[in-house]
Structure formats: C-alpha cells, structure tokens
KERO-40165 format. One record per residue (C-alpha): residue in one letter; x, y, z. Coordinates in nm, 4 decimals. Example, Ala and Ser with C-alpha at 12.3 -4.5 7.8 and 13.67 -1.06 7.14 Angstrom:
<pts>
PT	A	1.2300	-0.4500	0.7800
PT	S	1.3670	-0.1060	0.7140
</pts>
This chain:
<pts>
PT	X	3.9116	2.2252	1.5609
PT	X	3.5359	2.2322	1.4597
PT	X	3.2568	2.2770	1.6919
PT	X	3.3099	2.1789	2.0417
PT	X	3.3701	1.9012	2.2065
PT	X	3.0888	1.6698	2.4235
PT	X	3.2174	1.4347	2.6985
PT	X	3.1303	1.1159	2.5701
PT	X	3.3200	0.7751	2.5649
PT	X	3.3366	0.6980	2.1990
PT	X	3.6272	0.4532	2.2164
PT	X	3.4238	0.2370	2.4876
PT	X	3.1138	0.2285	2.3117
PT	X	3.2878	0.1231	1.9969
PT	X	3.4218	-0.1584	2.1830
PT	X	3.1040	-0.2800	2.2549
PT	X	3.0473	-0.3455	1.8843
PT	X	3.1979	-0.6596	1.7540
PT	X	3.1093	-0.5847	1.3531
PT	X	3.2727	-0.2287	1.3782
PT	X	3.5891	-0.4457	1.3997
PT	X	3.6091	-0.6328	1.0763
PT	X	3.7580	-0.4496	0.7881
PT	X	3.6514	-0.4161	0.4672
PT	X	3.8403	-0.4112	0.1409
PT	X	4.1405	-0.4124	0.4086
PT	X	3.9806	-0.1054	0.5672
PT	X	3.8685	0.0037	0.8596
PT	X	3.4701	-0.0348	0.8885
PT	X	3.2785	0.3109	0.8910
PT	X	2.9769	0.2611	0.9334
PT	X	2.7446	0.5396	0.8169
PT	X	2.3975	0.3459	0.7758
PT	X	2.2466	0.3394	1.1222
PT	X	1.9425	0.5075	0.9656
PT	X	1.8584	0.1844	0.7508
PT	X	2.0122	-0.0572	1.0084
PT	X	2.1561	0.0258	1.3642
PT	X	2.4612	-0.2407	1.4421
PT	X	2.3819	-0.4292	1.7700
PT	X	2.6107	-0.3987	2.0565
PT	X	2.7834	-0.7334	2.2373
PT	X	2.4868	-0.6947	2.4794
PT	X	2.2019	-0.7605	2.2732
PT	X	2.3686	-1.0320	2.1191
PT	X	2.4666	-1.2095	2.4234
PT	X	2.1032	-1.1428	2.5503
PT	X	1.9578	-1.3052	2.1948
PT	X	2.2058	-1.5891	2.2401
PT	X	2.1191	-1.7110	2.5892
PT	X	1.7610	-1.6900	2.5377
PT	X	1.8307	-1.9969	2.2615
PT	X	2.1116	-2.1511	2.4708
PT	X	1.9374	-2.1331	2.8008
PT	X	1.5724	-2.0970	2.8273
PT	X	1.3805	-2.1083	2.4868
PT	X	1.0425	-2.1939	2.4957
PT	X	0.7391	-2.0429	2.3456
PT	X	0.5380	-1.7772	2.5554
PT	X	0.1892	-1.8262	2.7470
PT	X	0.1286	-2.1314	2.6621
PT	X	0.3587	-2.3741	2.8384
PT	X	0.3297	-2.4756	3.2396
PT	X	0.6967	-2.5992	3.2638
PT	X	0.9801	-2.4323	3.3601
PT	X	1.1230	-2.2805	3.0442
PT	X	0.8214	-2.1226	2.9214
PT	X	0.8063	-1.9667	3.2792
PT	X	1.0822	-1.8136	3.2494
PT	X	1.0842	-1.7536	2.8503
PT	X	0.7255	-1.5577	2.9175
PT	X	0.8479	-1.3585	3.1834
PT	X	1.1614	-1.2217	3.0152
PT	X	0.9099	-1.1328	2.7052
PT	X	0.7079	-0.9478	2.9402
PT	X	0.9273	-0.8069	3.1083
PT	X	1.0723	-0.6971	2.7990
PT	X	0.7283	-0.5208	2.6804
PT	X	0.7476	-0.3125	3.0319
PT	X	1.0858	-0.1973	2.9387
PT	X	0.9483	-0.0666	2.6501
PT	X	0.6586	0.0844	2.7729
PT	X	0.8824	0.2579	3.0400
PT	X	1.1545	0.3772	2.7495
PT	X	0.8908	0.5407	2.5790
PT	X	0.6421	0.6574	2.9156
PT	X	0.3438	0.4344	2.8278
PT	X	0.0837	0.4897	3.0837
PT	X	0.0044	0.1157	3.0459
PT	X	0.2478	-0.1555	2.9829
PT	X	-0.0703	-0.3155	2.7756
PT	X	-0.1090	-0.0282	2.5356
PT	X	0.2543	-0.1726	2.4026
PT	X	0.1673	-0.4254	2.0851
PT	X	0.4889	-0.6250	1.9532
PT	X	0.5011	-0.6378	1.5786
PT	X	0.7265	-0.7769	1.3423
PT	X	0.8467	-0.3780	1.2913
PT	X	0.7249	-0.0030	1.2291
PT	X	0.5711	-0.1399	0.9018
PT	X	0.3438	-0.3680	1.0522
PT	X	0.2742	-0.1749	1.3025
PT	X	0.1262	0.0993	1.1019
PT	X	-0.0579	-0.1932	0.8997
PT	X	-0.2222	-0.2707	1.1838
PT	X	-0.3658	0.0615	1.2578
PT	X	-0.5099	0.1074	0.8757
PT	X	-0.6539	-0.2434	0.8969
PT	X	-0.7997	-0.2308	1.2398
PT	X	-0.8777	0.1435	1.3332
PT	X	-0.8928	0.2190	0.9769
PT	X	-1.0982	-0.0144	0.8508
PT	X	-1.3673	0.0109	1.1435
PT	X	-1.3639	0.4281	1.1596
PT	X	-1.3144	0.5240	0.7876
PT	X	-1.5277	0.5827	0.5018
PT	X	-1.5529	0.7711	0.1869
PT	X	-1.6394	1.1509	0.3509
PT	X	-1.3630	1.0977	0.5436
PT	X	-1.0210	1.2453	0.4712
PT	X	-0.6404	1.0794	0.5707
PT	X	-0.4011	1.3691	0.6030
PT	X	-0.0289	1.2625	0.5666
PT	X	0.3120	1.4667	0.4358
PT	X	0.5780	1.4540	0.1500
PT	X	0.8540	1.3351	0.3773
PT	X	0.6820	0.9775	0.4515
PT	X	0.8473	0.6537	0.4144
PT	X	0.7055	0.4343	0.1409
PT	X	0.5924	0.2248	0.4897
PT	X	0.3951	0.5494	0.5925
PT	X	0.2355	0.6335	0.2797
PT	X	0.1347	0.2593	0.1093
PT	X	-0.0787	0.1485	0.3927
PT	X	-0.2681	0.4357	0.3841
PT	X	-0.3658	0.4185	-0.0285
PT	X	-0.4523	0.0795	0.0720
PT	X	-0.7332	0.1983	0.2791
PT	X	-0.8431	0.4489	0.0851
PT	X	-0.8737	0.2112	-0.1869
PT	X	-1.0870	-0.0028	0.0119
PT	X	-1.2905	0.2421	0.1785
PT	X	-1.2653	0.5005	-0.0346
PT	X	-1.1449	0.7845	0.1687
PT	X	-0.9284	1.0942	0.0579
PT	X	-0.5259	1.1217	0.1286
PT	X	-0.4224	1.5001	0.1677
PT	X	-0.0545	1.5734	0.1614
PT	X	0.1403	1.8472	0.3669
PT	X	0.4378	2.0129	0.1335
PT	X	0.8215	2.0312	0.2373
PT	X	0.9825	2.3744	0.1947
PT	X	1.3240	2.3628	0.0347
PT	X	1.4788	2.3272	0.3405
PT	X	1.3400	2.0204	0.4531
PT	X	1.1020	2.2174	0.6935
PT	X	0.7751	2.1313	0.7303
PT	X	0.5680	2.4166	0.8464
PT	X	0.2420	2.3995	1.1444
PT	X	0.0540	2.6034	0.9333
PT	X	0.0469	2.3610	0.6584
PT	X	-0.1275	2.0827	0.9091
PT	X	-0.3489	2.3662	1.0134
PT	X	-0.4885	2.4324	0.6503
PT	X	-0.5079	2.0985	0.5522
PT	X	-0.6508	1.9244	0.9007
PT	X	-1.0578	1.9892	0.8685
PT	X	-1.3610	1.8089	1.0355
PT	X	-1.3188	1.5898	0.7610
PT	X	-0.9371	1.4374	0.8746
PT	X	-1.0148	1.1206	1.0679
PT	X	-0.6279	1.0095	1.0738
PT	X	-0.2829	1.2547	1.0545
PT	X	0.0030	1.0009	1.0208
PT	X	0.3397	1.1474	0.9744
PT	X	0.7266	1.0611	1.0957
PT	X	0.8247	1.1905	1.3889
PT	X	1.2006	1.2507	1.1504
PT	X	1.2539	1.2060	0.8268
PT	X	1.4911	0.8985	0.6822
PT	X	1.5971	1.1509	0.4274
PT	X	1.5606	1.4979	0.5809
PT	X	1.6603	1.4369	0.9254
PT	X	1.3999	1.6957	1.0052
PT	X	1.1938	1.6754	1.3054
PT	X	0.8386	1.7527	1.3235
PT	X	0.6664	1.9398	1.5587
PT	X	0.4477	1.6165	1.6747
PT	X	0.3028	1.7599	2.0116
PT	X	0.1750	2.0750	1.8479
PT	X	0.0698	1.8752	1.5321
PT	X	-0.1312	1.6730	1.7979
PT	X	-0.3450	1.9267	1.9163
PT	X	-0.4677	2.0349	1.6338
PT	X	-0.5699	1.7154	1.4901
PT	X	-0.7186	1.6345	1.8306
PT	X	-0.9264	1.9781	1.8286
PT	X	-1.0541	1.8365	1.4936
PT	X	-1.1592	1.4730	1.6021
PT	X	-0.8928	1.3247	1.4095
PT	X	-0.6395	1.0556	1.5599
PT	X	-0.2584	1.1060	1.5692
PT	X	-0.0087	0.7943	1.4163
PT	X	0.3483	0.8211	1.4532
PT	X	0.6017	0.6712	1.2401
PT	X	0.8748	0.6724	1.5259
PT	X	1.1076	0.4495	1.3074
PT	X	1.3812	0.7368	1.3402
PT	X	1.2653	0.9432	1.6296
PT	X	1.3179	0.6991	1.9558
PT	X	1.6724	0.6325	1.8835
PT	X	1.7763	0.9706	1.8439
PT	X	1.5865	1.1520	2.1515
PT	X	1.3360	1.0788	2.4710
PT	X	1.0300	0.9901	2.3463
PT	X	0.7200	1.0888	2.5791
PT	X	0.4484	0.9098	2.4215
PT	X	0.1785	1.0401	2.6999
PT	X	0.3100	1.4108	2.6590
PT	X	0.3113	1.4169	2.2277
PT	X	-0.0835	1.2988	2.3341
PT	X	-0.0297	1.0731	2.0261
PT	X	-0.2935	0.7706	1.9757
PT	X	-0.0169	0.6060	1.7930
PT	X	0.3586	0.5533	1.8054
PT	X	0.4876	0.3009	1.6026
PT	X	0.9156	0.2238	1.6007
PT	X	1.1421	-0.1255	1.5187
PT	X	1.3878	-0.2592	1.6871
PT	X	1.6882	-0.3205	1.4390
PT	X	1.6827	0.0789	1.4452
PT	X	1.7581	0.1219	1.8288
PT	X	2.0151	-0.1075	1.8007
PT	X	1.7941	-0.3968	1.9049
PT	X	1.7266	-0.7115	1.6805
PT	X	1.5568	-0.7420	1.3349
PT	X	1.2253	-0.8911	1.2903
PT	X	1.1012	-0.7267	1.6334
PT	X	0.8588	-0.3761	1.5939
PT	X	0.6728	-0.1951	1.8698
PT	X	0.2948	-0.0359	1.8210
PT	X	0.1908	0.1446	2.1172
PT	X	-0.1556	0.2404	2.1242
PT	X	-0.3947	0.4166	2.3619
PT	X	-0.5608	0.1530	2.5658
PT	X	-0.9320	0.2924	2.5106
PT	X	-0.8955	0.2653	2.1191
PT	X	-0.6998	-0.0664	2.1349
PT	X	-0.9668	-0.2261	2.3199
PT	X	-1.2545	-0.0825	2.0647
PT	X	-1.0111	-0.1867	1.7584
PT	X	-1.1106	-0.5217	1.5886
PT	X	-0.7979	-0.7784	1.5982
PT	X	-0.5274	-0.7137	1.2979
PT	X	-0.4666	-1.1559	1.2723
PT	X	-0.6737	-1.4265	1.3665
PT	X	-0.4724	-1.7328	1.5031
PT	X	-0.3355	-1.8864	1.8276
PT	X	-0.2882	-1.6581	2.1344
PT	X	-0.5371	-1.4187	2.0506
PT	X	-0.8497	-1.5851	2.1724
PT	X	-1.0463	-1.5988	2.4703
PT	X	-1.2804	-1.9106	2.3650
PT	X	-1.3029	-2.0530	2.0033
PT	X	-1.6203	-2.2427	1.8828
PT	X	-1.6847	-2.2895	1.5100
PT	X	-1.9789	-2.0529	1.5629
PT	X	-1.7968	-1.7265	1.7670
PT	X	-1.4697	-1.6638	1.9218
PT	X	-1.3946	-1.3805	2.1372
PT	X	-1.0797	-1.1940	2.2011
PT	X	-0.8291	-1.2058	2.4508
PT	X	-0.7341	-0.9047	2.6467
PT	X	-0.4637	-0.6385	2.5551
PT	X	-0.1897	-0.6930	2.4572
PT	X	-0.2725	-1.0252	2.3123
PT	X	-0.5879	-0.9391	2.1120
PT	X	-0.3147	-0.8261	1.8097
PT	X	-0.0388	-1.0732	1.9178
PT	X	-0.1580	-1.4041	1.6706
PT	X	0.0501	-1.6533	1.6727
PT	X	0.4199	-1.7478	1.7993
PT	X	0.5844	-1.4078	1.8768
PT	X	0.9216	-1.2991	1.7633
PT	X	1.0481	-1.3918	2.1258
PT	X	1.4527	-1.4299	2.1217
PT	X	1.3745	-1.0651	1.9181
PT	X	1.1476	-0.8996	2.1823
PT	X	1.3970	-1.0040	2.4452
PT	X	1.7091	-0.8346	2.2303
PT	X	1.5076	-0.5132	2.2533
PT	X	1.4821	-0.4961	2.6234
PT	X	1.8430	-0.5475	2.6277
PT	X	1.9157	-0.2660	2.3800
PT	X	1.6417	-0.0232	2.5395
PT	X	1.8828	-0.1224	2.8388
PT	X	2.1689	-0.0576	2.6624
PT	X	2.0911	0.3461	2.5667
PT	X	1.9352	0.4117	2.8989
PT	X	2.2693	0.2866	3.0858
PT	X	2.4561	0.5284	2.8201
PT	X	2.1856	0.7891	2.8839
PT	X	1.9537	0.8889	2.6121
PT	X	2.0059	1.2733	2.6692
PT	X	2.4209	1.2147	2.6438
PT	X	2.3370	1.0172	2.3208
PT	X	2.1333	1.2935	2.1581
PT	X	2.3962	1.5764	2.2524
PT	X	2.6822	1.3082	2.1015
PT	X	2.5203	1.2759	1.8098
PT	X	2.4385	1.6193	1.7203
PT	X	2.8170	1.7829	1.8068
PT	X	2.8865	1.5127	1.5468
PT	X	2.6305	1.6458	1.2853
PT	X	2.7587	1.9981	1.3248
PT	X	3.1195	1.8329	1.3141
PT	X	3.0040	1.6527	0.9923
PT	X	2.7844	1.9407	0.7864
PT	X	3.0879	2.1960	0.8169
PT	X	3.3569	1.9051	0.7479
PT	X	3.1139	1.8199	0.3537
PT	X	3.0472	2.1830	0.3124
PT	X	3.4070	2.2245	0.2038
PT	X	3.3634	2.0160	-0.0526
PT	X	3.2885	2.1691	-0.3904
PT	X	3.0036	2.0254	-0.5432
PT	X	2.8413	1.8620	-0.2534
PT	X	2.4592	1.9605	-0.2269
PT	X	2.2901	1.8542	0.1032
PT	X	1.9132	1.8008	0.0873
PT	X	1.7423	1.8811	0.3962
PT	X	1.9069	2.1737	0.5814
PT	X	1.6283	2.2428	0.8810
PT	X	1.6935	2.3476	1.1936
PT	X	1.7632	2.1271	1.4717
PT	X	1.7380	1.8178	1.2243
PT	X	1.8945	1.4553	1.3827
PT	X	2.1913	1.3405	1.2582
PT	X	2.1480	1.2365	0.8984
PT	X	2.3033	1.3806	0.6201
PT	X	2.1983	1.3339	0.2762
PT	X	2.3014	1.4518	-0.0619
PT	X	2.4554	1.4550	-0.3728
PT	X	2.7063	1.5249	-0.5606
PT	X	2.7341	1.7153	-0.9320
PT	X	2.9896	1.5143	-1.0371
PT	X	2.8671	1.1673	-1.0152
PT	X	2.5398	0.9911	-0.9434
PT	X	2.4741	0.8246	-0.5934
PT	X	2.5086	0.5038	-0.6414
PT	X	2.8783	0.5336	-0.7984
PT	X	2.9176	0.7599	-0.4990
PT	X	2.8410	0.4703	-0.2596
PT	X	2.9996	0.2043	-0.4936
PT	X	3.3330	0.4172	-0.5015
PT	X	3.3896	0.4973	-0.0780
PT	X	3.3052	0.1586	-0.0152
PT	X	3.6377	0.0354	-0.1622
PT	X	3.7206	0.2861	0.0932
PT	X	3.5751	0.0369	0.3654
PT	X	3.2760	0.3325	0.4161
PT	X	2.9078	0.2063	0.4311
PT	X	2.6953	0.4543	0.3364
PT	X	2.2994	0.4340	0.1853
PT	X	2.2354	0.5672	-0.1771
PT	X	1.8910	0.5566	-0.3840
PT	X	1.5654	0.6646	-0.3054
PT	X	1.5492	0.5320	0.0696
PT	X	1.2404	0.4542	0.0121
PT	X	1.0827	0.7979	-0.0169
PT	X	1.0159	0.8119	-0.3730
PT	X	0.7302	1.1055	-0.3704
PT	X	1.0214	1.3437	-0.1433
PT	X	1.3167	1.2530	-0.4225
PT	X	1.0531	1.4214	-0.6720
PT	X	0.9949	1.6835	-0.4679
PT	X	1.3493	1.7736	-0.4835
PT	X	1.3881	1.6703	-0.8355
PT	X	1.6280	1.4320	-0.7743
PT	X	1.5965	1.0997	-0.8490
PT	X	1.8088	0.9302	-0.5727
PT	X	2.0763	1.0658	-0.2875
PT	X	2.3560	0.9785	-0.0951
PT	X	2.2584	0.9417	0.2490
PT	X	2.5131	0.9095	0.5674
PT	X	2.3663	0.8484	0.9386
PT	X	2.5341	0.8583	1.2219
PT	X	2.4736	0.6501	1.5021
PT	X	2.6149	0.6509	1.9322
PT	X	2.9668	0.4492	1.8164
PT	X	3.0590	0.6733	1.5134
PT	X	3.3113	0.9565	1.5618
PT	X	3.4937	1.2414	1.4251
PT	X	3.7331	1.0120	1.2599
PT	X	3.4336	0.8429	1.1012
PT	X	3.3325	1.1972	0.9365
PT	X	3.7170	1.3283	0.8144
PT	X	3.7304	0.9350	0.6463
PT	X	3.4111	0.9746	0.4345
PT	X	3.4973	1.3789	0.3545
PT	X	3.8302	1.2091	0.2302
PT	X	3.6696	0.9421	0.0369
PT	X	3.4241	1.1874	-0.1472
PT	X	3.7493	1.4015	-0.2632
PT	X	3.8260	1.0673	-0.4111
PT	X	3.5618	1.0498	-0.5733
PT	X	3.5872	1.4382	-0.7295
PT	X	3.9441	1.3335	-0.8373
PT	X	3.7978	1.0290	-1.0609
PT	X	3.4891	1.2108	-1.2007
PT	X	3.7545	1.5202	-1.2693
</pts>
C-alpha cells in the first residue's frame, strides 16, 4: 500500500454528494475538477432551496416578515464568514459576485484613489488571468508599473524574489495564496511583512487557499483576502472580499445604485456604512446563504481533518502517476495542495481529457487560465487533476488506469 492511511470518512462524505452519483458514459463519476468548480454537498442545496421555498425576500429593505428573516440569514451568513476566516470585524467582510470581482473592486477603489504613475504594482508568474488583468487595467489608467516575481522550475516561488523586487516604490503586492496550476503555496505572512515594512498593501487571491487550509486573515496581516464560493463547495455567483475596516472606510464605493446610500439628492449622495458602501444593488442572497451553509459544512468535517485528507491523497496520487512513463508533472514544490497538473509526451491535453472522460473521469485541460505561467514552462496547455474532501484512493488508481489508456492509443 502507498503512503499511510488518515482516519477520515470518505464513503459518508461522498454520500452527501448527490452529482457524484450519476454516471457518465455508463461510468462511475470521478470527479477531478474541484479546483475549477467544487461540487456542492446535499446541505447547501437544501439550504439554497428553502431560502426560495420558504422565506425569499430581498434584504434591508423590506419591514414584513420575510425580509426579516431573509436579512437575517444573509447576515448571519456574512458572520459565518468572517468567523471561518478570523475577521476582526464581521463588517470588513464585502459579498461579491466572486474572487474576480472582488479583486476588481480593490483596483477600482483603492487603486484608483492611491495609485499613480511613480508608483509600482508588484505581482508573480503564477497569477490567474483574474489576478493579473485587473491590475494592467489600472496601470493603464493611471499609469503605474507592474513588476513580476519569477517561478523556479519547481513551481517554487522564492522570499527573496519579493524582497528584490518590493521597493518604496510598490504601493500594491497581489499574489495567490496557491496556485490553480502549481498547487504551490506562498509564503503570504512573511510576504506581508515585507511589503508592509515598505508602505505597500497586501491583496490575496484566496480563490484556492480557504478550501484547502485555515485561513487566519488577522495573522497573514493581509489588507486583502479575496475567495468565491463555488470553490468551497458553496454556490456560484457568490464571492467574498474581506478588507481591513480602516481602508474600507477611506475607499471610494466600487458601484453606485440602491443599498449603498445614506441620502441621495440630485446634487450629493453620501455613503452608507460598511459593509453596504460596496454592496449596490440586490445581492446574490439565496447564494450568500449557500455559503454559510457550506462554511458550515467543512467546519462540522473539520478543516484541519480536511487538509490532512487531502494531502495523504496527493502523496497517494503523485507516486500512483509517477509510474507512468511519459507523464511530466509541472509544479513539484514542497508542501503544495492537492493539485496535480501535467502532461503527457504522447498526446496533447485536451485529447488527454477528451479520451478519460469516456472513462466517466472529469478532469481540467488548457491553459487554466494562467497563460503567462504555461509560457513560463513552455508549454502551451496541461492536464490538470484536483482533488477535493469526497475524492478517494479509488478516484486516483481510476484516472492512473485511464491515462495507460491513453499511452496504449497514442502507442
């Protein structure tokens, strides 16, 4: 047997997912994409459902009974969050549509206000397209510089490259907290400091860091931590910003539009309080509500038993693809999360994916979004398998079997 063996009750958990049930092509679902798209456990979707069933109203605005109760379950769902990810304030927590408008929101409000052309945006070659685009907006508005920290070939990227590049200059060092592609993990909290000891503020691109291990947001000392919740097995179309509470309240609102006024006249308007200055309009309610549920979901499960799971299953699955001849991983750091991607040298990605899908597995192939790290590597695209809380060893030995396939054809 491989590796050892952590107490954890796969089988249950599993059961909790009605999708992982269905077949495909007459197979057994394995599901190997949690790092594009988490599945959502019976939980959240009975939580989603009863909020349409049973008490659906919009937020803050009505006096009767069912936007009472609507509001406070929102609410209450924002303190859950704030609590999952050790907010000091359960108003420094601003729901978004997901991580990419949340980091929108910091280059066109903090941005915008704090930025101009001396001034120098500091990010690294293992961003998401979501944590790199935002950015060359504002510098094309402003017309600040964008410095980039390297990758090694392992997937590692080093302190001292944020110490040489971080200067008086940096007003903003945005990076992931782990990589889509790399599963690496940056060293945020030390990161931190030294951007701090420069003047410079600290966004986080959390997208694949919260579901994978504790996240202290007040012991990183990060300004900014941005996640969504379709990744942490919550609903789609529901994204978390936190923000420290003394630059939130300096930051100019992101949207104009009902909810995030204090009076309107046709000469001024002034802003509500936090949360609500960035919250315009009808919020993605039913969606904030599914979130609570799944933060409630992984705590119940434990978030520490999760992260041990799920890394005895990345050891399990790196030694069960290293047997296979041919198989290249890209990004090979230490202590990574559990994503594995690669290729293959005897077919491209996408006939990769194409080909174990008839197989019934799901897996992502193509750029994932991180076009500038597929050049570093001189690749153009990968295969890329995530592992998420229900996936098991069985999961792993069917893809290793389906990529054999996939030798035999290209033989």
């Amino acid at each position: 047997m491989i590796g050892k063996t952590i107490p954890f009750d796969a089988a249950s958990i599993r059961n909790d997912f009605p999708i992982l049930k269905e077949e495909v092509r007459g197979k057994r679902l394995v599901y190997l994409d949690s790092a594009g798209s988490a599945q959502k456990p019976k939980q959240v979707i009975d939580a989603v459902k009863h909020v349409y069933e049973a008490e659906y109203s919009n937020v803050h605005r009505g006096l009767h009974y069912m936007s009472e109760q609507t509001s406070a379950r929102y609410e209450e769902a924002r303190l859950k969050v704030a609590r999952f990810i050790n907010a000091e304030f359960e108003q420094e927590i601003i729901f978004t549509k997901g991580t990419t408008e949340s980091i929108n929101l910091v280059a066109n409000s903090f941005g915008i206000k704090n930025l101009g052309p001396e001034d120098e945006i500091v990010l690294t070659w293992a961003e998401h397209h979501s944590n790199i685009i935002p950015w060359q907006l504002l510098r094309d508005q402003v017309g600040c510089k964008i410095n980039v920290v390297p990758v090694d070939d392992d997937g590692v990227i080093r302190l001292e490259e944020f110490e040489r590049l971080i200067s008086k200059k940096t007003k903003i060092v945005a990076f992931c907290h782990v990589s889509n592609v790399l599963g690496t993990v940056l060293p945020v909290k030390e990161v931190t400091k030294i951007a701090h000891a420069h003047g410079a503020v600290v966004v986080i691109d959390g997208a694949q860091g919260v579901v994978h291990m504790p996240v202290d947001v007040q012991d990183l000392g990060v300004d900014f931590y941005a996640f969504g919740g379709h990744k942490v097995y919550g609903p789609s179309g529901i994204g978390v910003l936190y923000g420290k509470r003394d630059l939130l309240n300096v930051m100019p609102p992101y949207q104009g539009g009902g909810g995030m006024i204090n009076t309107v006249t046709f000469d001024k308007t002034t802003w509500a309080d936090l949360p609500d200055k960035f919250e315009a309009g009808t919020p993605p309610i039913a969606q904030a509500i599914g979130l609570g549920a799944a933060i409630d979901y992984m705590n119940n499960i434990g978030l520490n038993k999760i992260a041990e799971y799920e890394v005895d299953l990345l050891e399990y699955a790196t030694q069960r693809l290293s047997g296979i001849e041919g198989l290249n991983f890209i990004g090979t750091a230490p202590g990574k999360v559990s994503v594995l991607s690669f290729t293959m040298d005897c077919a491209h990605p996408h006939d990769i994916a194409t080909i174990i899908d008839q197989n019934g597995v799901a897996v992502r192939a193509g750029h994932h979004c991180a076009q500038p790290l597929m050049e570093r590597f001189d690749i153009p695209s990968a295969t890329r398998a995530s592992f998420g809380l229900y996936n098991t060893r069985e999961d792993v030995d069917i893809l290793a079997t389906s990529l054999e396939k996939v030798k035999e054809i290209f033989k």
